[in-house]
ROPA-288199 format. One record per residue: residue number from 1; x, y, z of N, C-alpha, C in turn. Coordinates in pm, whole numbers, padded with zeros to 5 digits. Layout:
// residues N
- NUM  X  Y  Z  X  Y  Z  X  Y  Z
...
//
This chain:
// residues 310
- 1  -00629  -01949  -01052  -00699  -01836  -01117  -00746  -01737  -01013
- 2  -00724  -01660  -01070  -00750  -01498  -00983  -00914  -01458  -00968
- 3  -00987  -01520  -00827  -01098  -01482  -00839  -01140  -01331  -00815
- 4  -01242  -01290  -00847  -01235  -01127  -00856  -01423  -01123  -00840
- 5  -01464  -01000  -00823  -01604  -00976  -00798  -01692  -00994  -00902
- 6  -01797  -01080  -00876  -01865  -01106  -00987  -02001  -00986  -01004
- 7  -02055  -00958  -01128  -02115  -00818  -01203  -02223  -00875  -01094
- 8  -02291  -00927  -01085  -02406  -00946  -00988  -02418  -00909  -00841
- 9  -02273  -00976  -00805  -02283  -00963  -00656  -02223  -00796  -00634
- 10  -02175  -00749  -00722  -02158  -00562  -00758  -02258  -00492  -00746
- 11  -02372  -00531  -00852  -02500  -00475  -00788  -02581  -00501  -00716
- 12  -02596  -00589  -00612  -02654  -00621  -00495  -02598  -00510  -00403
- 13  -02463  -00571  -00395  -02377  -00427  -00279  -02378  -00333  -00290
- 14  -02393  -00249  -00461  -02428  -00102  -00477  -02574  -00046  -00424
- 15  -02662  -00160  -00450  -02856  -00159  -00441  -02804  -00097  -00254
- 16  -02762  -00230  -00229  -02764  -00246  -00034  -02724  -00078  -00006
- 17  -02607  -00016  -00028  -02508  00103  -00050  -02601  00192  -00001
- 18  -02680  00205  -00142  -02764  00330  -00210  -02923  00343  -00112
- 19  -02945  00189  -00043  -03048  00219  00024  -03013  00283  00161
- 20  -02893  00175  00215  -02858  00236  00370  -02800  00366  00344
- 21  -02726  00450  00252  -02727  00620  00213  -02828  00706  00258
- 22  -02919  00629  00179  -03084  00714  00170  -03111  00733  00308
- 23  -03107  00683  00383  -03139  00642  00550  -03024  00712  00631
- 24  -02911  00786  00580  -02865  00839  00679  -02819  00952  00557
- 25  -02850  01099  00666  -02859  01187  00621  -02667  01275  00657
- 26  -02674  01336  00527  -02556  01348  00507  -02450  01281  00400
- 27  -02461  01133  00382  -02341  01089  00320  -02455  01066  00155
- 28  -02524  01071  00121  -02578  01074  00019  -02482  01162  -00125
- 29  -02445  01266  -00078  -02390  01341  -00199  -02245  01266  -00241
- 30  -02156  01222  -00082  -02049  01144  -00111  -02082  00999  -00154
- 31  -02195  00942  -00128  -02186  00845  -00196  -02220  00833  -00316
- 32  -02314  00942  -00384  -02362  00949  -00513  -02232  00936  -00629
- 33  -02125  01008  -00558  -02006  00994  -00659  -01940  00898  -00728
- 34  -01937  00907  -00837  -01838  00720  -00884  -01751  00655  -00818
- 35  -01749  00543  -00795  -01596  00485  -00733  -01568  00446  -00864
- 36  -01421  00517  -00850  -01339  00495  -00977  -01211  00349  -00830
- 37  -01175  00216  -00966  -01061  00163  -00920  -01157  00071  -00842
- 38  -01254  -00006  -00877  -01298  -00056  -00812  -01331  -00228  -00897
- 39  -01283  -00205  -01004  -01325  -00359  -01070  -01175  -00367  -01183
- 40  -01111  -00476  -01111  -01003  -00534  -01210  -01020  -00659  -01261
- 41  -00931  -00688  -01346  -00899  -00836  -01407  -00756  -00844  -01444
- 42  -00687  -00982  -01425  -00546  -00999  -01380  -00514  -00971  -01596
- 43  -00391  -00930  -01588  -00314  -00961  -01701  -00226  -01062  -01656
- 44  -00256  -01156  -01749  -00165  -01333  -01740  -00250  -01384  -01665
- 45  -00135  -01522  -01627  -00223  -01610  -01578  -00192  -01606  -01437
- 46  -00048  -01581  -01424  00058  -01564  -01307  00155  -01470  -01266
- 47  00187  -01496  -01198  00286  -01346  -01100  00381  -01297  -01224
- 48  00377  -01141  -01236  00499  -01113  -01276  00652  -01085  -01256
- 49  00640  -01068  -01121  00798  -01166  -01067  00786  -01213  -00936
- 50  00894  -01276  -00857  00878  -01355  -00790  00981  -01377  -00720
- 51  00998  -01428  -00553  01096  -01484  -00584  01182  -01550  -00618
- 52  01318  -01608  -00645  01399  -01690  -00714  01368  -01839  -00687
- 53  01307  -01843  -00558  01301  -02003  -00585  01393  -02094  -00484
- 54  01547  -02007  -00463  01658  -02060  -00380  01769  -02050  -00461
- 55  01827  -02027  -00344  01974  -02020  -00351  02043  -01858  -00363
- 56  01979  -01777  -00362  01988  -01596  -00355  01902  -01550  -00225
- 57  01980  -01449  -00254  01933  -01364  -00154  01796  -01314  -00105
- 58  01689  -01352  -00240  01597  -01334  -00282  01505  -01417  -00303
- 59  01522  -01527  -00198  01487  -01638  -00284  01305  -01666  -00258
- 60  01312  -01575  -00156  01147  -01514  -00154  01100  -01376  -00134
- 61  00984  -01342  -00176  00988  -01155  -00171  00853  -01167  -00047
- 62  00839  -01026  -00021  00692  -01038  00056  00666  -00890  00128
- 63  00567  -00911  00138  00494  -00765  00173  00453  -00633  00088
- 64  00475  -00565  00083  00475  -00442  00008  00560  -00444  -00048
- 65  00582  -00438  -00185  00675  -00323  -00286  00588  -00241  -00344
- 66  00714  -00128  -00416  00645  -00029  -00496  00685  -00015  -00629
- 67  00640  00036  -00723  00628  00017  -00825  00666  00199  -00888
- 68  00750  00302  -00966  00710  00416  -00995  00742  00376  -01138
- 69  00699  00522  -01232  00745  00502  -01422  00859  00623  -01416
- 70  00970  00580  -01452  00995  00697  -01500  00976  00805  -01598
- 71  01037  00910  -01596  01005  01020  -01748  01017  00936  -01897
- 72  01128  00860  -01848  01134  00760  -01983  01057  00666  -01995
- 73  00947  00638  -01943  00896  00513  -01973  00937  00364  -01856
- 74  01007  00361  -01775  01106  00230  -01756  01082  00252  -01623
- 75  00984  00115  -01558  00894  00095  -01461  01039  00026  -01369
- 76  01021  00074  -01247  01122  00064  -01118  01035  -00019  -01039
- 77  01094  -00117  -00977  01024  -00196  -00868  01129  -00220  -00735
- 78  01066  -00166  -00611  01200  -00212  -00485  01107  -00275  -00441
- 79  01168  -00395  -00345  01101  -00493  -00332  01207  -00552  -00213
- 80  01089  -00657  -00091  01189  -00698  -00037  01230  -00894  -00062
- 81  01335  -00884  00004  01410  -01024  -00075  01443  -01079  00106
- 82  01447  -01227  00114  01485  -01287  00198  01518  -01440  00123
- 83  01589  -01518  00252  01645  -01645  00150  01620  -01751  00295
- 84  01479  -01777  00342  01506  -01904  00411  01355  -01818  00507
- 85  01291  -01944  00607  01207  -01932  00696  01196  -01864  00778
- 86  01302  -01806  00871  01330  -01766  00969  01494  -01676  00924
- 87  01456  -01564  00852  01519  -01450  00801  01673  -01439  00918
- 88  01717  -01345  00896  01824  -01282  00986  01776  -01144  01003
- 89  01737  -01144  00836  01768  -00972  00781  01666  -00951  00684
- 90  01587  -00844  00625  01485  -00828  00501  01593  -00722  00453
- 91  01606  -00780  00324  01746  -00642  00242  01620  -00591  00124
- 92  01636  -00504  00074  01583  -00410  -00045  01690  -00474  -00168
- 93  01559  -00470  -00231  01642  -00501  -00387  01502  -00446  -00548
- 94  01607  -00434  -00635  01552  -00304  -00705  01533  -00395  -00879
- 95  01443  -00365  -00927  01413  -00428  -01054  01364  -00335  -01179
- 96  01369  -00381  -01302  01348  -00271  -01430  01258  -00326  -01541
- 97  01168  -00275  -01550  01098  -00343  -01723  01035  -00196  -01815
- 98  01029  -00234  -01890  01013  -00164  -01990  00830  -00193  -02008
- 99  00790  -00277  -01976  00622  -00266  -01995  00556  -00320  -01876
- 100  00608  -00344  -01769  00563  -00387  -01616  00524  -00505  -01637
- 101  00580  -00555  -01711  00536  -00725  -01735  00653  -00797  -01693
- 102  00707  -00744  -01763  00871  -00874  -01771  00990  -00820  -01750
- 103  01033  -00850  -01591  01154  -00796  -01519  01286  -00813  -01540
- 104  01405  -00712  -01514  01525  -00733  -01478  01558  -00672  -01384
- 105  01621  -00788  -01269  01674  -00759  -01128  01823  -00675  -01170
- 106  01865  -00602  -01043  01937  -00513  -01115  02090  -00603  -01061
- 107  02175  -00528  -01126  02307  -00674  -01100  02360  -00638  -00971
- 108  02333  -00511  -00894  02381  -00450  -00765  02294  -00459  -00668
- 109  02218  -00552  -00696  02115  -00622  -00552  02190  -00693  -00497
- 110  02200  -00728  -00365  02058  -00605  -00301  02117  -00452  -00301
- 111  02048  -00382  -00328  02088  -00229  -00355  02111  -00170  -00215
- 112  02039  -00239  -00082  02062  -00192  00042  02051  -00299  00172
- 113  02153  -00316  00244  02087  -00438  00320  02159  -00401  00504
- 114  02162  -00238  00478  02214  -00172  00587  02148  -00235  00772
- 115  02021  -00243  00691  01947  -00275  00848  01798  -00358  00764
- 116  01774  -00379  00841  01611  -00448  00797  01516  -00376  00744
- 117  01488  -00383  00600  01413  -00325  00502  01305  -00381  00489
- 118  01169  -00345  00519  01036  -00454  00437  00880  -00356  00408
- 119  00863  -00401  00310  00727  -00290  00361  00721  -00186  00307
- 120  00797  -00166  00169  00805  -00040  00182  00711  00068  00057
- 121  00756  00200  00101  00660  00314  -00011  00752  00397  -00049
- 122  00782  00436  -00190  00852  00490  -00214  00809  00647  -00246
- 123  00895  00746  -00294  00846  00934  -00309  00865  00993  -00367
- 124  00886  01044  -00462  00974  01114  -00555  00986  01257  -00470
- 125  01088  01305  -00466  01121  01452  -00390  01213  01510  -00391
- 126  01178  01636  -00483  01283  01719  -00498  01386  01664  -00537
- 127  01366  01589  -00697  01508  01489  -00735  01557  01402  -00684
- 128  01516  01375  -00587  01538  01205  -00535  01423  01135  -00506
- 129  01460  01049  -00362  01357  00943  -00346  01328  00989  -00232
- 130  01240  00963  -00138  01201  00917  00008  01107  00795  00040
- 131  01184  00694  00102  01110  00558  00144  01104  00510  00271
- 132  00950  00495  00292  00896  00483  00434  00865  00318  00447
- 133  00987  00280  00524  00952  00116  00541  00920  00081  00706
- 134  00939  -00081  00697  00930  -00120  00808  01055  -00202  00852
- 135  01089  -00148  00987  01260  -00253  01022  01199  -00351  01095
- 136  01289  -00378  01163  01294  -00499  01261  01202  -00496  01367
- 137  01119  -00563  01386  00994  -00547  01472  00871  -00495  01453
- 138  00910  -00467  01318  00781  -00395  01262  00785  -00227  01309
- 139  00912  -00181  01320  00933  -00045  01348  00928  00025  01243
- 140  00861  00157  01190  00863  00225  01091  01018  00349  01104
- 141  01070  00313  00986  01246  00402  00956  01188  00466  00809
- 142  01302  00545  00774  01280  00672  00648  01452  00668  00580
- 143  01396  00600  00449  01590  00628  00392  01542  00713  00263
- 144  01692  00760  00237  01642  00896  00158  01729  00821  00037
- 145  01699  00849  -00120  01835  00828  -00228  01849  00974  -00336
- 146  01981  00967  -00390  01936  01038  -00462  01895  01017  -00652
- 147  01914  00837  -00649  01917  00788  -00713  01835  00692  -00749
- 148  01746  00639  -00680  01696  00540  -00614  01738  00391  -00616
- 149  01903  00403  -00614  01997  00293  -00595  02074  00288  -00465
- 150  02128  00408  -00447  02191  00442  -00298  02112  00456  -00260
- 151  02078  00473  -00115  01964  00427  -00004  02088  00467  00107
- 152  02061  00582  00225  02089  00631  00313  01960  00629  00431
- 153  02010  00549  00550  01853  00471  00675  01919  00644  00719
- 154  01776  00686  00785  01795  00783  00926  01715  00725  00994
- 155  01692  00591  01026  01678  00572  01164  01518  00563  01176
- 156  01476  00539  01279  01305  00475  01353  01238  00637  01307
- 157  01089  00627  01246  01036  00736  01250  00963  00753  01428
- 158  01022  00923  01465  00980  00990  01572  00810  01030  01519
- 159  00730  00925  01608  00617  00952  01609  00516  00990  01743
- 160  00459  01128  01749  00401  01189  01817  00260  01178  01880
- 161  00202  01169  02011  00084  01209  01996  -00006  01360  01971
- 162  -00116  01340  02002  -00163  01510  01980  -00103  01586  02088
- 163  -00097  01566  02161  -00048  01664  02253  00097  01651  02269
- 164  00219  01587  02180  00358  01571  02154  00392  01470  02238
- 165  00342  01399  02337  00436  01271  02368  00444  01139  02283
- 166  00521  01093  02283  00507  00974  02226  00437  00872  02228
- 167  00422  00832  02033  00339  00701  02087  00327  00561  02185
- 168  00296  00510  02225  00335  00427  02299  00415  00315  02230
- 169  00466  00256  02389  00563  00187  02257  00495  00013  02182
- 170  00595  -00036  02084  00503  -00134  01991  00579  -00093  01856
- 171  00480  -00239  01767  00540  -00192  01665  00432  -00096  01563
- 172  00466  -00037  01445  00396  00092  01386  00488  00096  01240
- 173  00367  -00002  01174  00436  -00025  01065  00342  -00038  00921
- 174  00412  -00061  00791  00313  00005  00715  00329  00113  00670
- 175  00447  00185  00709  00415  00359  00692  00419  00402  00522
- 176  00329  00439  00555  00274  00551  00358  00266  00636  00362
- 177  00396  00711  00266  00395  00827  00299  00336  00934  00157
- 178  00243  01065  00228  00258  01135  00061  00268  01284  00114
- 179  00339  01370  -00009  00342  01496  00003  00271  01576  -00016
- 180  00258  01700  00032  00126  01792  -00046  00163  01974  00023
- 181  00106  02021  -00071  00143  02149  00009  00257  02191  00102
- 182  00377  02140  00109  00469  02178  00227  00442  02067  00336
- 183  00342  01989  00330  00340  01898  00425  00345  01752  00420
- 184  00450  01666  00449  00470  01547  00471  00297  01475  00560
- 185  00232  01367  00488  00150  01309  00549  00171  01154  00586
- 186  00159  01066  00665  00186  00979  00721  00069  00869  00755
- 187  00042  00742  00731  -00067  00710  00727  00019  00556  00773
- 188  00003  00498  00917  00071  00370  00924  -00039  00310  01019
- 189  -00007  00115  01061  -00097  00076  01159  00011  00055  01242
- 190  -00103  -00014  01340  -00014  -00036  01478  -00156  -00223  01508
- 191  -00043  -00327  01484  -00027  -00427  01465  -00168  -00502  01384
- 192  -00173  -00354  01255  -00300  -00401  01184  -00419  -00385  01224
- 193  -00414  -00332  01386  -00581  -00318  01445  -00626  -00211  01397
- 194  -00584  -00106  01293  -00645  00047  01236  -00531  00069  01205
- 195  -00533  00245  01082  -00455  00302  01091  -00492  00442  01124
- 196  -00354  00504  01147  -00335  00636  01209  -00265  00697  01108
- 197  -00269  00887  01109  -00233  00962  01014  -00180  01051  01107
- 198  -00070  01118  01044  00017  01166  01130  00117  01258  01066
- 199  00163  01398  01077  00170  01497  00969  00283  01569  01034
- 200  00426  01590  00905  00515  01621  00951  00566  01752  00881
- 201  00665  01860  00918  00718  01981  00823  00878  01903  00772
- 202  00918  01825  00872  01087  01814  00879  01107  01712  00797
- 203  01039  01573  00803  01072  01411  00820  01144  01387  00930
- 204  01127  01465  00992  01172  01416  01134  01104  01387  01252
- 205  01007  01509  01293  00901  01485  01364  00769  01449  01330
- 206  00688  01344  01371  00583  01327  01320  00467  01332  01428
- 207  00356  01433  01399  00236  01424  01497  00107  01382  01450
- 208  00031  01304  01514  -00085  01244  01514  -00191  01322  01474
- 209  -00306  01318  01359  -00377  01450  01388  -00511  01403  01481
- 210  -00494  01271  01544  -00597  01248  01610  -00498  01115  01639
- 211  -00532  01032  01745  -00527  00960  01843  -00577  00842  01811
- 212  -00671  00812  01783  -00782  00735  01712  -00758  00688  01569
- 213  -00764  00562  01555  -00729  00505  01398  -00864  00608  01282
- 214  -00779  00654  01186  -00896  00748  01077  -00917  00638  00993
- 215  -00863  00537  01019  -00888  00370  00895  -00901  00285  01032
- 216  -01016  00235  01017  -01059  00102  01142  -01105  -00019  01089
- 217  -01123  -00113  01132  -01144  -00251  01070  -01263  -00261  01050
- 218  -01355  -00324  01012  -01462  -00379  01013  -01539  -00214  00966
- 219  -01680  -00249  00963  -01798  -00371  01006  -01808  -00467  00966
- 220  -01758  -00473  00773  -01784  -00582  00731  -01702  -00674  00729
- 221  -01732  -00801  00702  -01660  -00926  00720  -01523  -00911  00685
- 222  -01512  -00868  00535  -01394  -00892  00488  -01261  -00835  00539
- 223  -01256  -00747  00624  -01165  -00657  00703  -01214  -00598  00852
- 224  -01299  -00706  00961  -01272  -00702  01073  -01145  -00770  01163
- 225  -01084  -00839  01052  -00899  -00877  01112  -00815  -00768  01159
- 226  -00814  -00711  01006  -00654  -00614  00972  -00705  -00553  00873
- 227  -00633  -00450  00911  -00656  -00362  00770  -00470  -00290  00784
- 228  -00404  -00213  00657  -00307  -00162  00681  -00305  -00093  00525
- 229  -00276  00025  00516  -00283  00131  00388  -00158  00088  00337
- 230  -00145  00098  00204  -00004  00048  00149  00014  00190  00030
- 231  -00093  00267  -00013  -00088  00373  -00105  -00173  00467  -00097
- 232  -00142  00566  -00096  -00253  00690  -00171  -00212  00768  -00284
- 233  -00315  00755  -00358  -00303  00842  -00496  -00482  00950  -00473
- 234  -00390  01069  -00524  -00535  01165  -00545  -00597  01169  -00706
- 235  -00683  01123  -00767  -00791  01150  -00837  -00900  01233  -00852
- 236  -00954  01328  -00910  -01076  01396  -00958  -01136  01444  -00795
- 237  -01028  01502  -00689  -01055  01543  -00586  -01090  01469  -00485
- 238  -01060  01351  -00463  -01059  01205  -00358  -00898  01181  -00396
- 239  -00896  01157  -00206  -00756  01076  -00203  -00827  00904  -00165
- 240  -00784  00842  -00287  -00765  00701  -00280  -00691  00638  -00200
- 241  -00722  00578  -00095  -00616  00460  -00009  -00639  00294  -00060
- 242  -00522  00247  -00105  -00541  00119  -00127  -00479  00056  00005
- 243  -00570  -00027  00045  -00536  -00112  00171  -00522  -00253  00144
- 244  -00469  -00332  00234  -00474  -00479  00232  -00562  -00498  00338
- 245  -00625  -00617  00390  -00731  -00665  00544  -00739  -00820  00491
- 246  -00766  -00835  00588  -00804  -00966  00651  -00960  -00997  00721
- 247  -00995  -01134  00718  -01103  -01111  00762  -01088  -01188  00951
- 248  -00998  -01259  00933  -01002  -01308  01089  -00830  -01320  01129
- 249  -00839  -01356  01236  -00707  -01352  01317  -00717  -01554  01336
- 250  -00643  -01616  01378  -00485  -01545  01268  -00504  -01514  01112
- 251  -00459  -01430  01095  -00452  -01419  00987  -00395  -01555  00864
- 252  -00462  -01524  00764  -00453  -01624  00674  -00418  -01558  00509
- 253  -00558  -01553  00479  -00579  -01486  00364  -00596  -01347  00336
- 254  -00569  -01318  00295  -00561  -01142  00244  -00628  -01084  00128
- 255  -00666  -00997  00132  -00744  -00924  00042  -00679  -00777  00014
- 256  -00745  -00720  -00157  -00721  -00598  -00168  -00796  -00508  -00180
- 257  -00803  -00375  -00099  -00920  -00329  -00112  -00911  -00171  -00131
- 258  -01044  -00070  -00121  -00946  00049  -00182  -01076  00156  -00100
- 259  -01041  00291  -00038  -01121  00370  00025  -01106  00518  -00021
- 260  -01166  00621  -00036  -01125  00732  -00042  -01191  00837  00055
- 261  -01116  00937  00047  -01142  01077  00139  -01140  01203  00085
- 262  -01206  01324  00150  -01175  01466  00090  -01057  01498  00210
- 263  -01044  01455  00286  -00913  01531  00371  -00836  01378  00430
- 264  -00833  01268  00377  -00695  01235  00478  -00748  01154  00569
- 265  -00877  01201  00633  -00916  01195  00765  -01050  01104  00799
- 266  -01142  01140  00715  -01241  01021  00700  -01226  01011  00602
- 267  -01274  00867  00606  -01253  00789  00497  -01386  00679  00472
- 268  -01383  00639  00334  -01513  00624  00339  -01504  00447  00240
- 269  -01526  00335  00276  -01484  00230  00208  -01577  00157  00095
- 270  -01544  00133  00001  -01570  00113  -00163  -01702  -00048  -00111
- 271  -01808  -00002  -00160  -01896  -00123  -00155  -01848  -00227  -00189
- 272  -01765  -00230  -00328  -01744  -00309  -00378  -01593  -00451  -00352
- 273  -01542  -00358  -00234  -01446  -00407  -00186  -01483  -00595  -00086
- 274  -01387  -00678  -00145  -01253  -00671  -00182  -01244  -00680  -00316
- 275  -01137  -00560  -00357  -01128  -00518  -00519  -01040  -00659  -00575
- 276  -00969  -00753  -00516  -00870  -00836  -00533  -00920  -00909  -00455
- 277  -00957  -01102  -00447  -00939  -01172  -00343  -00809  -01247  -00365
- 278  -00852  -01410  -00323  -00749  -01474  -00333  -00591  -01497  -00283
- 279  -00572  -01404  -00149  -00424  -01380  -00087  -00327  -01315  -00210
- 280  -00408  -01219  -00260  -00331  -01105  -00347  -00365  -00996  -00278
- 281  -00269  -00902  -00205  -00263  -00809  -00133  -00126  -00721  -00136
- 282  -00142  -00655  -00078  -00042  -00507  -00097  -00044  -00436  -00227
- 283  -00172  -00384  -00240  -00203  -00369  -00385  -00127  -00221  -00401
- 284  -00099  -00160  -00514  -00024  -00019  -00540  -00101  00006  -00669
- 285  -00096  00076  -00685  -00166  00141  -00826  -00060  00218  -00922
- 286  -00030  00198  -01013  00065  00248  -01106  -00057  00308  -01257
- 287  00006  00424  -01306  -00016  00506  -01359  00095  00491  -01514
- 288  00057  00422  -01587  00104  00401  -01676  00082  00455  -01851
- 289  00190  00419  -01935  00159  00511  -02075  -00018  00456  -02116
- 290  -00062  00339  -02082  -00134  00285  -02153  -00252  00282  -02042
- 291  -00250  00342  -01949  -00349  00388  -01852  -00325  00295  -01694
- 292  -00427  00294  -01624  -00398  00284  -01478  -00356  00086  -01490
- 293  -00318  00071  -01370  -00272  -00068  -01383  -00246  -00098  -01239
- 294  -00298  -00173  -01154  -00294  -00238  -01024  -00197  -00363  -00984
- 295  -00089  -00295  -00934  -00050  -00441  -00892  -00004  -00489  -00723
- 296  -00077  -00605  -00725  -00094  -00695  -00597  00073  -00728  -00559
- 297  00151  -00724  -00453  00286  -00725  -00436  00307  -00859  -00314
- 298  00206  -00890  -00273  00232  -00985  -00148  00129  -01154  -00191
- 299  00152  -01237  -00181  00351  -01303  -00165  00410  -01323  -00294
- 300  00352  -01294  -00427  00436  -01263  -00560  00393  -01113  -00578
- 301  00407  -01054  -00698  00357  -00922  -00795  00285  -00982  -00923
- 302  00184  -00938  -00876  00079  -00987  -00976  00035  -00874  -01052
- 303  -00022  -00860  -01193  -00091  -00715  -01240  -00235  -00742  -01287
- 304  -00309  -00609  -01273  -00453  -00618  -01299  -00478  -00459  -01420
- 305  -00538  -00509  -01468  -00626  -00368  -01550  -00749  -00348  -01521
- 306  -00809  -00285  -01589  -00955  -00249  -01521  -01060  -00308  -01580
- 307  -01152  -00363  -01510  -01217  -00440  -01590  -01389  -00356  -01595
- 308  -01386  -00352  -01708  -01550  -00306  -01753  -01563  -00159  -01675
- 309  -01707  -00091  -01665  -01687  00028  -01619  -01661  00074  -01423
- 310  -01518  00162  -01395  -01541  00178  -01320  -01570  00298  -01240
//
């Protein structure tokens, strides 16, 4: 069973919130605002898909997938698939339901297994797709479709510092990508110790708008491990980041948790977080006929609705 935040220990952390606010001058007006997306409860009892079990290609999933609706109604899931302990390869593979409950894998999976797929965020753009994953080493790459069945890799994203040299090297993975105004935004970690945001015109070049993780771990317990952004959606003038964290190294258990910003840049994290416990993580938020709907993607796909007021 899916433990989740209990109404009590909600208002203790809001009380705690609202006093340390009062005491520092300035964040009072941003904190006065609602956190919307901050209290779920699972639909079912168990994952809504999974992997196979053995003997496919698929026979376990993990990390990030994403979830979009189409115009018609008919919820898309890419997802990654492996078949054994010690992988070769992470291939992409693509799934369909009609109410985000109950899946069909598509019969042309894996839909891409060009190079090492995992991790990934998908885009809608300009009639196709754009998806920002992670390859081999935890390197962040960009494949474009125009279908979101064909899948074309261009290769490692070129990532910049402020002053244009490159980041150092490592891996930089995680990458979430969203559009806005003419500008490609970029939001990845670098081995979970923070993340960095990083802003492109091409999809080709990408620059840092600071140096410094704008998502950092800690203070509190539940995400002085890891933290790593898996989504942003904008709402009622806040961009929402849903993150996954950890609370210690090695890592173990995982959590889901959720932050928002007026620019991108600070960011400001939900009292109430972790919105998900239990090693349900890589949470995505889907936008559905019947209203918002959360689902946890790492190590099954689990779904949540909202529970009571948020």
């Amino acid at each position: 069973m899916i433990r989740l935040r209990r109404t009590a220990r909600l208002l203790v952390v809001a009380s705690i919130a609202a006093l340390s606010t009062a005491l520092v001058p300035g964040r009072a007006a941003a904190q006065e605002a609602p956190w919307a997306f901050a209290s779920w409860k699972p639909l079912g009892d168990g994952p809504v898909f999974a992997g196979t079990g053995g003997g496919t290609w698929d026979s376990r999933i993990r990390e990030r997938g994403f979830i979009l609706v189409g115009d018609d109604g008919v919820f898309h899931l890419w997802y990654t698939g492996y078949d054994g302990p010690k992988p070769a390869t992470m291939s992409l593979g693509h799934a369909t339901s009609r109410d985000g409950l109950s899946w069909t894998r598509d019969p042309a999976n894996p839909v891409f297994s060009g190079s090492w797929t995992e991790d990934v965020c998908v885009v809608r753009h300009d009639g196709g797709y754009q998806m920002f994953a992670e390859g081999k080493g935890d390197v962040a790459h960009r494949l474009s479709s125009p279908d979101g069945i064909k899948w074309t890799d261009h290769g490692p994203l070129d990532i910049r510092k402020v002053d244009g040299t490159p980041i150092p090297p490592g891996p930089y993975g995680t990458p979430t990508g969203w559009f806005e105004d003419g500008t490609w935004f970029l939001l990845y970690e670098r081995g979970d110790a923070g993340v960095w945001l990083a802003t492109s015109a091409d999809l080709k070049t990408w620059t840092n708008r600071k140096d410094d993780p704008v998502l950092a771990c800690g203070p509190e317990p539940y995400d002085r491990g890891a933290v790593a952004v898996n989504q942003v959606v904008k709402r009622d003038g806040y961009y929402y980041a849903f993150y996954h964290a950890a609370d210690r190294r090695p890592w173990k258990d995982w959590t889901s948790n959720v932050a928002r910003s007026r620019d991108l840049i600070h960011w400001e994290k939900s009292p109430a977080n972790p919105i998900v416990e239990d090693n349900c993580s890589s949470p995505v938020l889907v936008s559905t006929p019947r209203g918002d709907r959360l689902y946890t993607m790492h190590p099954a796909v689990r779904a949540f609705e909202p529970a009571g007021d948020r």
